[in-house]
DSSP file (Angstrom, degrees, kcal/mol; ACC not computed):
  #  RESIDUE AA STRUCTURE BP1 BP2  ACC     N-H-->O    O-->H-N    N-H-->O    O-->H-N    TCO  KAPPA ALPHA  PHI   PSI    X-CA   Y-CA   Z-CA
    1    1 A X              0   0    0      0, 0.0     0, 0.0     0, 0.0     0, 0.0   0.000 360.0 360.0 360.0 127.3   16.7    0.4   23.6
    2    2 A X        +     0   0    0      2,-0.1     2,-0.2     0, 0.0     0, 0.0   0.467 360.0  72.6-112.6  -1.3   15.8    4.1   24.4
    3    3 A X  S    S-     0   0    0      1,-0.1     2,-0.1     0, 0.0     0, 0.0  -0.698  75.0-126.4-101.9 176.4   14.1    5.2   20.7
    4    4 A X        -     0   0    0     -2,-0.2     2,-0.3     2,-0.0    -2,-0.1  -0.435  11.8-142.3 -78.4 165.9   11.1    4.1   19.6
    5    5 A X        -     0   0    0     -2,-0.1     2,-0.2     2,-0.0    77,-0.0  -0.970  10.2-177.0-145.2 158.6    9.4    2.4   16.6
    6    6 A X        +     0   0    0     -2,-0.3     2,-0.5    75,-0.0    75,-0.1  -0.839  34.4 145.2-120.6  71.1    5.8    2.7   14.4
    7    7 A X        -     0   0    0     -2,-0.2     2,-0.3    75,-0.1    75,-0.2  -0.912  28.2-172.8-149.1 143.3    5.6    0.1   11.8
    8    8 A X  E     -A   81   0A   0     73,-1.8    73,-1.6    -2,-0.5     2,-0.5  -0.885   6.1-168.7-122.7 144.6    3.4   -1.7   10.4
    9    9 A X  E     +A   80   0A   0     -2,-0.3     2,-0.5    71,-0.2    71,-0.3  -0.927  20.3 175.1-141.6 108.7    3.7   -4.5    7.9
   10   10 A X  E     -A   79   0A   0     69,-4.3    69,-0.9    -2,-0.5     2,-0.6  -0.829  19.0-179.8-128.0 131.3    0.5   -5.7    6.3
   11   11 A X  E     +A   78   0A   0     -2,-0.5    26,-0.3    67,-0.2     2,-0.3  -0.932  38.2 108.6-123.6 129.6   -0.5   -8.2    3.5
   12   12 A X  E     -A   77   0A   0     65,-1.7    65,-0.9    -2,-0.6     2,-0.3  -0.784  61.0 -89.6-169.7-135.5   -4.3   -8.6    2.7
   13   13 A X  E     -B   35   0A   0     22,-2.1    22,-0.6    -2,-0.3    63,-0.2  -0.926  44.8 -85.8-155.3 127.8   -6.6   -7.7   -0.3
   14   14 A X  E     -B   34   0A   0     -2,-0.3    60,-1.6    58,-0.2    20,-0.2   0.134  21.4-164.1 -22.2 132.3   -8.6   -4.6   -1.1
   15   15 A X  S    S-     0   0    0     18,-2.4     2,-0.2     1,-0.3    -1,-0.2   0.276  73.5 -15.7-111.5   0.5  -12.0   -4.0    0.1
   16   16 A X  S    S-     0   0    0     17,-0.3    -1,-0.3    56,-0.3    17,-0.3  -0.829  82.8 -67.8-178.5 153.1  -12.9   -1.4   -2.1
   17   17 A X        -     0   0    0     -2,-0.2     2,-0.3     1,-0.1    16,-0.3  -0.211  59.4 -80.2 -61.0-179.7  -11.3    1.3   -4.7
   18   18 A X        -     0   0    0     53,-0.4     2,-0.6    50,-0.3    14,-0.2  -0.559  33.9-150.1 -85.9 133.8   -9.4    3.9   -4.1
   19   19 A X        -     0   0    0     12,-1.4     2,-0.6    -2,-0.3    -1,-0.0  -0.782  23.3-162.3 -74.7 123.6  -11.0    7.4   -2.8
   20   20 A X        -     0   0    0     -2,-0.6     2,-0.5    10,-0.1    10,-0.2  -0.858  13.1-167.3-104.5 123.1   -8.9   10.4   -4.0
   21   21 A X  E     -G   29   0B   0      8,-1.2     8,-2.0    -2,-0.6     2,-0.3  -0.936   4.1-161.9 -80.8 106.3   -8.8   13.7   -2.8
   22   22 A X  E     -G   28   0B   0     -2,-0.5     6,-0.2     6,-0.2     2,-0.1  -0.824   7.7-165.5-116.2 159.4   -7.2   16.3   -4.5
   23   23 A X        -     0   0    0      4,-2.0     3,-0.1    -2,-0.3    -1,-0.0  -0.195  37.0 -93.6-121.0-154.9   -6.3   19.5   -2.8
   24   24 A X  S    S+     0   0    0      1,-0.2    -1,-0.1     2,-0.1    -2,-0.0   0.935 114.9  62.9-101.3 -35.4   -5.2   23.1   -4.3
   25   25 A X  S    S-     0   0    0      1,-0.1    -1,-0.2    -3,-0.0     3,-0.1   0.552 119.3-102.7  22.4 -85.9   -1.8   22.4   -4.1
   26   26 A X  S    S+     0   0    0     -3,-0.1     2,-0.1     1,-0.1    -1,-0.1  -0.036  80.3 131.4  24.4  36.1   -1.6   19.8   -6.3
   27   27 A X        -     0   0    0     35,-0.0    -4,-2.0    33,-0.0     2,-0.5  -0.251  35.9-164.2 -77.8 156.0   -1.3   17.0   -3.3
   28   28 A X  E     -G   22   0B   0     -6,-0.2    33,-1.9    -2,-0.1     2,-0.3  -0.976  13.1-158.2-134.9 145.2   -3.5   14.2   -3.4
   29   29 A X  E     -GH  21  60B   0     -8,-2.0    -8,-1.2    -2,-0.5     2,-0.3  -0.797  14.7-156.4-125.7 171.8   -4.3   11.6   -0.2
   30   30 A X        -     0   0    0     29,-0.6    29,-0.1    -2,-0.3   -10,-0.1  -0.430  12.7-165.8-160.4 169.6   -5.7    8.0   -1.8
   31   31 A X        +     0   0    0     -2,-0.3   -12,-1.4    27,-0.2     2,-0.4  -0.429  18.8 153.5 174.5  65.9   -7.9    6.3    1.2
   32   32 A X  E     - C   0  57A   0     25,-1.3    25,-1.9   -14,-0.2     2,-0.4  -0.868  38.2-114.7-121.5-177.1   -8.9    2.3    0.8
   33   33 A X  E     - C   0  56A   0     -2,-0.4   -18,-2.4   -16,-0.3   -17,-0.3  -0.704  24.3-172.1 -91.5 130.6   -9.8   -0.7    3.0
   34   34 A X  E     -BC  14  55A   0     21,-3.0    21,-2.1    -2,-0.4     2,-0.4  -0.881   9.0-146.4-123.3 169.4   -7.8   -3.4    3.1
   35   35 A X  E     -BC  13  54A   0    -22,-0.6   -22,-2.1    -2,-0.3     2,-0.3  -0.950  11.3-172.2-127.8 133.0   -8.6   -7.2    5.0
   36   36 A X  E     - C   0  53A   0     17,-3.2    17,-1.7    -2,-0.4     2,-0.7  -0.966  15.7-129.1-123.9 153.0   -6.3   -9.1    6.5
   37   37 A X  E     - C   0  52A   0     -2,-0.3     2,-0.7   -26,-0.3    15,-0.2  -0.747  22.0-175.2-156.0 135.8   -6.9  -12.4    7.8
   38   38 A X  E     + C   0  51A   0     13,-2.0    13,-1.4    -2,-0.7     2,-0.4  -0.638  14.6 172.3-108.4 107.0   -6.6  -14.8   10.5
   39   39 A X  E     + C   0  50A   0     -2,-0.7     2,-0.3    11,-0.2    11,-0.2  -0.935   9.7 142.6-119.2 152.8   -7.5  -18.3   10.4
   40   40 A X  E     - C   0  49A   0      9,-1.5     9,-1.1    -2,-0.4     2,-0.6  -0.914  46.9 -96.8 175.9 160.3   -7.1  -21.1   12.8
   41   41 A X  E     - C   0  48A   0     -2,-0.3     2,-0.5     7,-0.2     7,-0.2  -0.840  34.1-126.5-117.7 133.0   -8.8  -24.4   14.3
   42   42 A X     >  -     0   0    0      5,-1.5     4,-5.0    -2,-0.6     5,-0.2  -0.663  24.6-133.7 -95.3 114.1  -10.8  -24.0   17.9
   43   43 A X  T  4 S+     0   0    0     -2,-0.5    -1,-0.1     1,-0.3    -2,-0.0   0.839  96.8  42.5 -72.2 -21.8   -9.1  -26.9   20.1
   44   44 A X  T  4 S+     0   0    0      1,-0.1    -1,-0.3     3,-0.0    -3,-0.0   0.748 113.0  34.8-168.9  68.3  -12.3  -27.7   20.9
   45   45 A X  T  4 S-     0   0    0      2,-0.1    -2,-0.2    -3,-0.1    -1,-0.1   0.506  86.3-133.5 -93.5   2.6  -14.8  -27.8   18.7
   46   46 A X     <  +     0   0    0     -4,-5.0    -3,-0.1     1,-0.3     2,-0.1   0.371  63.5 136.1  82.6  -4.1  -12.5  -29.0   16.0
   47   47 A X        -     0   0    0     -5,-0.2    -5,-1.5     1,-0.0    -1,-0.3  -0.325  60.7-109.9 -53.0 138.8  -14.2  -26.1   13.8
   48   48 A X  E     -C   41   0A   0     -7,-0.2     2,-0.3    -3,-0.1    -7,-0.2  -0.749  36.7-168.0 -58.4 137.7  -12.4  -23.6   11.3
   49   49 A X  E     -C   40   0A   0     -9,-1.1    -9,-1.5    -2,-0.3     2,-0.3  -0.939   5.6-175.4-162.9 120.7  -12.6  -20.1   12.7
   50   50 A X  E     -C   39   0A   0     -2,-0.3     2,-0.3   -11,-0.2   -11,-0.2  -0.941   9.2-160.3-157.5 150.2  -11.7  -17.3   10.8
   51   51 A X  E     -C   38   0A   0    -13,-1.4   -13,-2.0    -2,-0.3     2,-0.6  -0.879   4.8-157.0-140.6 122.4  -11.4  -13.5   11.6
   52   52 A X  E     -C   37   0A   0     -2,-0.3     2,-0.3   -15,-0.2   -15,-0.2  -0.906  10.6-176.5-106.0 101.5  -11.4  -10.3    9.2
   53   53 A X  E     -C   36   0A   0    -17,-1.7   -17,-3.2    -2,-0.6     2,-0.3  -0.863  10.6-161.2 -84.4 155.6   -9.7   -6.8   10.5
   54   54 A X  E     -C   35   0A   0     -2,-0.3     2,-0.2   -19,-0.2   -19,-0.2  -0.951   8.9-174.9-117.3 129.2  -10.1   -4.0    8.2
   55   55 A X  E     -C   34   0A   0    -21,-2.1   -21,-3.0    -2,-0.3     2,-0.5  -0.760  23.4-115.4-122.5-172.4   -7.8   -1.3    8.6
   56   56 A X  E     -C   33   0A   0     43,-0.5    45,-1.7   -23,-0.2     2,-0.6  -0.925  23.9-145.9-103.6 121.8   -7.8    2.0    6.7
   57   57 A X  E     -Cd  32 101A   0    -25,-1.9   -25,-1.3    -2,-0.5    45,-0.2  -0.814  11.6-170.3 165.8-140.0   -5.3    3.2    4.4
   58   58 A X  E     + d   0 102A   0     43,-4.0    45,-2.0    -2,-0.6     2,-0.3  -0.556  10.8 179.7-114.9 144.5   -4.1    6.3    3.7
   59   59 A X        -     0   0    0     43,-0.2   -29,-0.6   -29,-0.1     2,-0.4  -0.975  15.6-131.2 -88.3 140.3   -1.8    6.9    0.9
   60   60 A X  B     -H   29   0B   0     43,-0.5     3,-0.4    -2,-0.3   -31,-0.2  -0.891  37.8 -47.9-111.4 151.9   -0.2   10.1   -0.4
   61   61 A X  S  > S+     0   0    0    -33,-1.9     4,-0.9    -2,-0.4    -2,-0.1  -0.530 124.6   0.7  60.9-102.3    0.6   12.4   -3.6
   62   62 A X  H  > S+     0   0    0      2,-0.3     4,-2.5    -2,-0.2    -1,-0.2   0.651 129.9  64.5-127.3 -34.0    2.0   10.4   -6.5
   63   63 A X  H  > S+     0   0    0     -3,-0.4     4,-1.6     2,-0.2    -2,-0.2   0.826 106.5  51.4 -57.6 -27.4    1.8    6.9   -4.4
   64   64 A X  H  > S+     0   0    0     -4,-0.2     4,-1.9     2,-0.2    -2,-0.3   0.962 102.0  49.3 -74.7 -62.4   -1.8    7.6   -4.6
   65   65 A X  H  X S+     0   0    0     -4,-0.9     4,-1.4     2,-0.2    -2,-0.2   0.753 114.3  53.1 -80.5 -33.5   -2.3    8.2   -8.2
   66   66 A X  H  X S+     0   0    0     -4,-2.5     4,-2.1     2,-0.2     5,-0.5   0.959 106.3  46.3 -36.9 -73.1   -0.4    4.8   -8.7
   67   67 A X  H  X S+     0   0    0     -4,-1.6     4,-0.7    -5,-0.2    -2,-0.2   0.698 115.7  53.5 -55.0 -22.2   -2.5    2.7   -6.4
   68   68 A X  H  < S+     0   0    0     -4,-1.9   -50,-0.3     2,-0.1    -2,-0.2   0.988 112.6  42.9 -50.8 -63.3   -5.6    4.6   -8.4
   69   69 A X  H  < S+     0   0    0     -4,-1.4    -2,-0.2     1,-0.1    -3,-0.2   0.749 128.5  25.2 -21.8 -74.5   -4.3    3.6  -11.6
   70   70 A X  H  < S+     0   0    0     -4,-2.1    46,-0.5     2,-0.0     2,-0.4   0.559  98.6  94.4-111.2 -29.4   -3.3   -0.2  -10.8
   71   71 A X     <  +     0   0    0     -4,-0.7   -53,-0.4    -5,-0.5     2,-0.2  -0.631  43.9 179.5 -83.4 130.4   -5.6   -1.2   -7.7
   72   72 A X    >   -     0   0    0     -2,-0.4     3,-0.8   -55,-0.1     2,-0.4  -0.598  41.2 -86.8 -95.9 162.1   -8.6   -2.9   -8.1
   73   73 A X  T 3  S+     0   0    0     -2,-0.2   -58,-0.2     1,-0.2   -56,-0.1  -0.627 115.7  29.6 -65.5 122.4  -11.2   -4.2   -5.4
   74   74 A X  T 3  S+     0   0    0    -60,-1.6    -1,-0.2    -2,-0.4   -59,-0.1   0.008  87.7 145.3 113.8 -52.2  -10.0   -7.5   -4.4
   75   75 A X    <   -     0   0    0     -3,-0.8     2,-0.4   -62,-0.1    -1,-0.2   0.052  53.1-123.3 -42.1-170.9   -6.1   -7.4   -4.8
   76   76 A X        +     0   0    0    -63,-0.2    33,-1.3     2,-0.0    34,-1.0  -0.820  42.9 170.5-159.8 138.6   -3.7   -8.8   -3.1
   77   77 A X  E     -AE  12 108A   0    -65,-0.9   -65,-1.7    -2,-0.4     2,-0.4  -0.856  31.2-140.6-167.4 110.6   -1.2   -5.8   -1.8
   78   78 A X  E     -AE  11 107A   0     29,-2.1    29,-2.1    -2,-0.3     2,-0.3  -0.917  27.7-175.8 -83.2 122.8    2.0   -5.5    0.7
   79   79 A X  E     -AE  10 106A   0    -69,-0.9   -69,-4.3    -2,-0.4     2,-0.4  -0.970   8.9-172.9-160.8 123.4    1.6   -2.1    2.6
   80   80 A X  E     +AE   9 105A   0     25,-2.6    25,-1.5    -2,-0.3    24,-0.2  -0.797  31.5 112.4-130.8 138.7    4.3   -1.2    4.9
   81   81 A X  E     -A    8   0A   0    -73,-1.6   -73,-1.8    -2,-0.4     2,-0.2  -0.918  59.5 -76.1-177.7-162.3    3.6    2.3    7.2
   82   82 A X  E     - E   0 102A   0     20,-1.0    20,-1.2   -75,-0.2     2,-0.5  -0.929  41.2-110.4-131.1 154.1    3.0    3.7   10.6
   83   83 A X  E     - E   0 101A   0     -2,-0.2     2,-0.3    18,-0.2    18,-0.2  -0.771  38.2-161.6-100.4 126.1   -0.1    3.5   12.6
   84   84 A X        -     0   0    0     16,-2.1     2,-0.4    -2,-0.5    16,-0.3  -0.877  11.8-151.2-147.5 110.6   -2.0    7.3   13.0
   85   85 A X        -     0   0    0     -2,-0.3     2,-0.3    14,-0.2    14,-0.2  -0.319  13.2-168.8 -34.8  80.1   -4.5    8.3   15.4
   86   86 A X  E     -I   98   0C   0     12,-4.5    12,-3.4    -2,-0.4     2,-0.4  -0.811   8.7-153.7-107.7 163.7   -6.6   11.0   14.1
   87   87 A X  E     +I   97   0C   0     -2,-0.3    10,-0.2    10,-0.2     8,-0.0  -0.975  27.6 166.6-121.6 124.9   -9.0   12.9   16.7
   88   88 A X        -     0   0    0      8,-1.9     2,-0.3    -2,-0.4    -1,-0.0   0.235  31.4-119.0 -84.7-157.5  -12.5   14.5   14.8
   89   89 A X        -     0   0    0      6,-0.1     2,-0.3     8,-0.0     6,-0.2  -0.820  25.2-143.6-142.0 138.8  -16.0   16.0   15.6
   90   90 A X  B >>  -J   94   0D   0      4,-1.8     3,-1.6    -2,-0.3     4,-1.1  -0.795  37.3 -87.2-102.2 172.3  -19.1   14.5   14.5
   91   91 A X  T 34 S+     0   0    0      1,-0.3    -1,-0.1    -2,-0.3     0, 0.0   0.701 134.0  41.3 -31.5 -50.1  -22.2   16.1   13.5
   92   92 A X  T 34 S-     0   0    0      1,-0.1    -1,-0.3     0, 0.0     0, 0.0   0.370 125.3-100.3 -93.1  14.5  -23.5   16.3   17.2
   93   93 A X  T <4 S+     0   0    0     -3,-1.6     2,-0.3     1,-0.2    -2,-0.2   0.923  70.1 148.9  37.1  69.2  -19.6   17.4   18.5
   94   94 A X  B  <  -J   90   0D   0     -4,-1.1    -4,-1.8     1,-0.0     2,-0.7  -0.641  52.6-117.1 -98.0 168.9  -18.4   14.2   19.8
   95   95 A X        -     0   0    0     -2,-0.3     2,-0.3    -6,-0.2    -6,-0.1  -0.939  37.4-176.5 -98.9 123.1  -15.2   13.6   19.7
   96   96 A X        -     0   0    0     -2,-0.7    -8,-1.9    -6,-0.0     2,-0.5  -0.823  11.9-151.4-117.5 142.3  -14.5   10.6   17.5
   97   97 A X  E     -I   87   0C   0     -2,-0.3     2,-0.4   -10,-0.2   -10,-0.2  -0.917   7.9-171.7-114.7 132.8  -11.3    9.0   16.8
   98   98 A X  E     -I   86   0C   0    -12,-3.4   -12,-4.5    -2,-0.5     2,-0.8  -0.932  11.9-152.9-124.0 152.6  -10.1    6.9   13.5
   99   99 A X        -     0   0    0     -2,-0.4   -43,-0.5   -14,-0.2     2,-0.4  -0.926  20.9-177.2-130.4 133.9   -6.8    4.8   13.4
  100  100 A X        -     0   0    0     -2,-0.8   -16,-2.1   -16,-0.3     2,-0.5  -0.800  33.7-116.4-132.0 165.3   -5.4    4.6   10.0
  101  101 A X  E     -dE  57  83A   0    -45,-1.7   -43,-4.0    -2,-0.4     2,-0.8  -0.955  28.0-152.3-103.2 122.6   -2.1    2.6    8.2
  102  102 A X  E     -dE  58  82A   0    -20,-1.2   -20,-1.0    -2,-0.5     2,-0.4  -0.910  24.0-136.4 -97.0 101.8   -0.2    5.8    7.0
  103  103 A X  E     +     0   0A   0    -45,-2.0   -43,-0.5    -2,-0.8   -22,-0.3  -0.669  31.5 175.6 -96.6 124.2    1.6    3.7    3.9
  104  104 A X  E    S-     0   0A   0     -2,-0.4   -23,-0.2     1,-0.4     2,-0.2   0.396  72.3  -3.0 -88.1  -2.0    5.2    4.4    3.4
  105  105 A X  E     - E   0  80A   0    -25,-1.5   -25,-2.6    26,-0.1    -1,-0.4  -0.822  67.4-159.4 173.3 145.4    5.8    2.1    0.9
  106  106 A X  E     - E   0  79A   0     -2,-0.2    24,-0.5   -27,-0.2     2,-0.3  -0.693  13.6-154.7-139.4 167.9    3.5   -1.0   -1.2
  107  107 A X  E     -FE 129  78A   0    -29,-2.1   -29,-2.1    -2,-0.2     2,-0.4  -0.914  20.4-138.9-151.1 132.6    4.3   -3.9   -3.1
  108  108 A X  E     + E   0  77A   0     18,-0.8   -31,-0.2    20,-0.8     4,-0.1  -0.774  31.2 174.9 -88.7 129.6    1.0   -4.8   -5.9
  109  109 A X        +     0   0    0    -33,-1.3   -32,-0.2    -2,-0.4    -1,-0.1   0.418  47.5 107.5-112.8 -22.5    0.9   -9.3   -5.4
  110  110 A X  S    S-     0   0    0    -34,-1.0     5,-0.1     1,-0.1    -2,-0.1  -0.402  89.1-112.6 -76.3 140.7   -1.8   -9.6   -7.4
  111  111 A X        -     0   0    0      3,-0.2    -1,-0.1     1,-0.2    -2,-0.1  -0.196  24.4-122.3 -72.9 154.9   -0.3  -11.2  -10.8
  112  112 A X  S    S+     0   0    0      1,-0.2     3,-0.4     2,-0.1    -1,-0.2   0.633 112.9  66.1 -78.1  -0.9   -0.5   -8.5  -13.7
  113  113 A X  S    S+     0   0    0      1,-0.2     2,-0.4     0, 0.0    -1,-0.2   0.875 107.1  40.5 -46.9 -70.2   -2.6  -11.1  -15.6
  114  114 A X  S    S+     0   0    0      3,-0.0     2,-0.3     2,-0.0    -3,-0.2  -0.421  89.3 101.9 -97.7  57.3   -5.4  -10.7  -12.9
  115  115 A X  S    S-     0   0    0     -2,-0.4     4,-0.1    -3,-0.4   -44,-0.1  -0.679  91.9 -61.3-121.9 176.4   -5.3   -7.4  -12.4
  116  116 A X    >   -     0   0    0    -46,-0.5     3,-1.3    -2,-0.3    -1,-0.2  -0.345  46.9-124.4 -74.6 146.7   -8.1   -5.0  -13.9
  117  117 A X  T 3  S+     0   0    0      1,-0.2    -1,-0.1    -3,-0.1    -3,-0.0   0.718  98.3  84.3 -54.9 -28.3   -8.1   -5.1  -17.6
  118  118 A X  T 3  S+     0   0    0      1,-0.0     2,-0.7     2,-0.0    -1,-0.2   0.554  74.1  85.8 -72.7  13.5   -7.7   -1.4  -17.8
  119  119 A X  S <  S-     0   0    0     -3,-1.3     4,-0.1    -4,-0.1    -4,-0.0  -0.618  76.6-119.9-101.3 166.4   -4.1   -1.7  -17.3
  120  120 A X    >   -     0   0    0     -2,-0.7     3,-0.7     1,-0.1    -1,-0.1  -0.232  21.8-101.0 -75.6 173.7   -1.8   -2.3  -20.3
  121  121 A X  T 3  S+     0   0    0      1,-0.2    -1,-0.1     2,-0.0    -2,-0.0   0.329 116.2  47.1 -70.5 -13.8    0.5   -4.3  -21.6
  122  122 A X  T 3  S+     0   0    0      1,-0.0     3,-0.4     2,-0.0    -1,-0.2  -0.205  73.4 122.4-131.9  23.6    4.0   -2.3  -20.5
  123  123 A X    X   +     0   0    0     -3,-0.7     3,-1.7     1,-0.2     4,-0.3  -0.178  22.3 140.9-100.4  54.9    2.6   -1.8  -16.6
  124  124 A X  G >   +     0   0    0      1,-0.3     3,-2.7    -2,-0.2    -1,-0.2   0.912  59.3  76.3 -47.7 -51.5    5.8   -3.7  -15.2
  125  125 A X  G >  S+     0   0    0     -3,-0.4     3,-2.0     1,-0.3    -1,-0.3   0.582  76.9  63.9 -58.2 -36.0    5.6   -1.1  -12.8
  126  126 A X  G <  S+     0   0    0     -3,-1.7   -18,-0.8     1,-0.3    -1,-0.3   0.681  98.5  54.1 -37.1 -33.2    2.9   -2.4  -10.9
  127  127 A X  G <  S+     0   0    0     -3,-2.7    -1,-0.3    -4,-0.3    -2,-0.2   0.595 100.4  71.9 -87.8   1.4    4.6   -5.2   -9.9
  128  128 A X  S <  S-     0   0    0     -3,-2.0   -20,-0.8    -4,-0.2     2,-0.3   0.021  93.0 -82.8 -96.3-167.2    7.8   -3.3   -8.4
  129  129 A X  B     -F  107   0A   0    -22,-0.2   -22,-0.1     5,-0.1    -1,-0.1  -0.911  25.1-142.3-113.4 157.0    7.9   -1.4   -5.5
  130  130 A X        +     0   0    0    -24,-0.5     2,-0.1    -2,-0.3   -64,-0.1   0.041  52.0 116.0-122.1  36.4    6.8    1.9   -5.3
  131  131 A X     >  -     0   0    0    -25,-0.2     4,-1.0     1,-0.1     5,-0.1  -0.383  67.0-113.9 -44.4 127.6    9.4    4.1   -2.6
  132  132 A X  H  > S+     0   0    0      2,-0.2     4,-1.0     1,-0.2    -1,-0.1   0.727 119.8  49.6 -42.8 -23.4   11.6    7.2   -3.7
  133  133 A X  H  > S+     0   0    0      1,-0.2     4,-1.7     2,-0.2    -1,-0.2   0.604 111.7  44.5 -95.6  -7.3   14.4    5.2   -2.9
  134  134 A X  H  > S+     0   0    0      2,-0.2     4,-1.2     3,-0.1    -1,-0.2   0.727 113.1  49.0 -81.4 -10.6   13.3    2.5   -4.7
  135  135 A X  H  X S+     0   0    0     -4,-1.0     4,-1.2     2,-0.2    -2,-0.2   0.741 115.2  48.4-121.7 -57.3   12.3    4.5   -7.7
  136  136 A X  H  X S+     0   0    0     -4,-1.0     4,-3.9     2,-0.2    -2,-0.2   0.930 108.4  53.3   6.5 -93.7   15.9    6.2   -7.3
  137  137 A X  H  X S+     0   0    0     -4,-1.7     4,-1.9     1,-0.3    -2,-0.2   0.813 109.8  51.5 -35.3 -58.8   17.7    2.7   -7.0
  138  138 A X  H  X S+     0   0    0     -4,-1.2     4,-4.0     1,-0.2    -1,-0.3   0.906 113.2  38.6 -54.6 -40.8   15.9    1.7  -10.4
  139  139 A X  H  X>S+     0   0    0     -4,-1.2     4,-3.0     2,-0.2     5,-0.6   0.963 115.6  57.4 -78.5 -18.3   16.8    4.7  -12.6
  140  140 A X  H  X5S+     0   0    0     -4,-3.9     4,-3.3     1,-0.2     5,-0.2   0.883 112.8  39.7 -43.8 -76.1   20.5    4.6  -10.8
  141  141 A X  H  X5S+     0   0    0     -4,-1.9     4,-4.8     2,-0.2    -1,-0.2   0.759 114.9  54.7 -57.0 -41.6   20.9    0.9  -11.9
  142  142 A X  H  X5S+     0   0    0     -4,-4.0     4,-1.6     2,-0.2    -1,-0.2   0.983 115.7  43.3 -41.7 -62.8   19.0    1.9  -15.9
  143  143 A X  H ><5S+     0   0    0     -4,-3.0     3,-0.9     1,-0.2     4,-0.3   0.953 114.0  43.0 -81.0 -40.5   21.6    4.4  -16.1
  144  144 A X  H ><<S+     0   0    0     -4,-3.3     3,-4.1    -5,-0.6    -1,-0.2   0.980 113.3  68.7 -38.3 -65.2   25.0    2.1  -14.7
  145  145 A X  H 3< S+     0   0    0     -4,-4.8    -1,-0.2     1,-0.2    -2,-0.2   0.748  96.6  43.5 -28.3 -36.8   23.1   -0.7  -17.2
  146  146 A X  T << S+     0   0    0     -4,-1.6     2,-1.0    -3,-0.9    -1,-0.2   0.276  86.8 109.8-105.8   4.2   23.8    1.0  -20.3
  147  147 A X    <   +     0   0    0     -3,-4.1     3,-0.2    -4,-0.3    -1,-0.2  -0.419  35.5 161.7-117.9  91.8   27.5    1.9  -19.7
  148  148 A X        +     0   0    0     -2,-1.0    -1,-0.1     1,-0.2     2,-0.0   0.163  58.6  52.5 -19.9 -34.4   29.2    0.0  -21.6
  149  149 A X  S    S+     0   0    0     -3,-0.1    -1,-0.2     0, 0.0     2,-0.1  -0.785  77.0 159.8-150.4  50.7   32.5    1.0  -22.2
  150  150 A X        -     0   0    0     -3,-0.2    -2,-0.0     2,-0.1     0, 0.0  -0.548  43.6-128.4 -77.3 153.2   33.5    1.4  -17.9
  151  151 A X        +     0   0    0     -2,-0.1     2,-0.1     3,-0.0    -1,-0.0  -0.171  55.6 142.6-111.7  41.9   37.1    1.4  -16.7
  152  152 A X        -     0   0    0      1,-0.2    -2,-0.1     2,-0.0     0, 0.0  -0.704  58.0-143.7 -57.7 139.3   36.7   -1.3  -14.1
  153  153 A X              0   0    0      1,-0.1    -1,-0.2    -2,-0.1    -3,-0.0   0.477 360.0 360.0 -23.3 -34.2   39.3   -3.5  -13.8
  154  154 A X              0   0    0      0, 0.0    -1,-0.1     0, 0.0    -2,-0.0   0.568 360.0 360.0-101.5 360.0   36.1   -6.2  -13.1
């Protein structure tokens, strides 16, 4: 196989709301922590062992203002990306590095029951997924739903 690939496929639960940025634009970047977690039995002390990474990440524009909206600290979230290397300065001009989940595409697990009261009653959307082409795919299929009167033969 001569291409490459960068993807990442993560299930875990928020560690904090979301931080937004908004720029002059009108782009937005979205920033929270999410935990994933690995547990397993230590052959031998016979003990439970269990292990939190935290990764970072980053959402953009309208994907952002969604995940504001509908994530709480504490969900339960499917976050699909690529893993990206950014290189900084700190204060004293080190060079510092952060590796962040660049999310192409989410799925909200947490049941719409137990999700923060501030959403409504009509936020089906939360539970969908939240892609252009999925987004796409949905209004394709609204508007084929409602036509009635086709001359398929099936």
């Amino acid at each position: 196989m001569s291409g490459t690939l960068n993807k990442v496929m993560l299930i875990g639960h928020t560690g904090d709301e979301i931080k937004m940025n908004y720029f002059e634009g009108g782009g937005c970047i979205g920033r929270f922590p999410l935990a994933t977690n690995e547990t397993y039995t230590n052959r031998t002390t016979g003990e439970k062992v269990s292990n939190t990474e935290w990764h970072t990440i980053v959402v953009r524009n309208k994907a952002a203002e969604i995940c504001e909206k509908y994530l709480k600290k504490g969900d339960k979230v499917y976050i699909e990306g690529r893993i990206k290397t950014r290189k900084w300065q700190d204060d004293q001009g080190n060079d510092r590095y952060s590796t962040e989940i660049q999310c192409t595409d989410f799925t909200f697990l947490t049941p719409k029951n137990e999700m923060g009261s501030t959403q409504s009653s009509s936020g089906s959307a939360s539970q969908q997924s939240h892609t252009p082409a999925a987004a796409q795919a949905q209004e394709v299929h609204e508007v084929h739903s409602n036509d009635d009167d086709d001359d398929l033969p099936f």
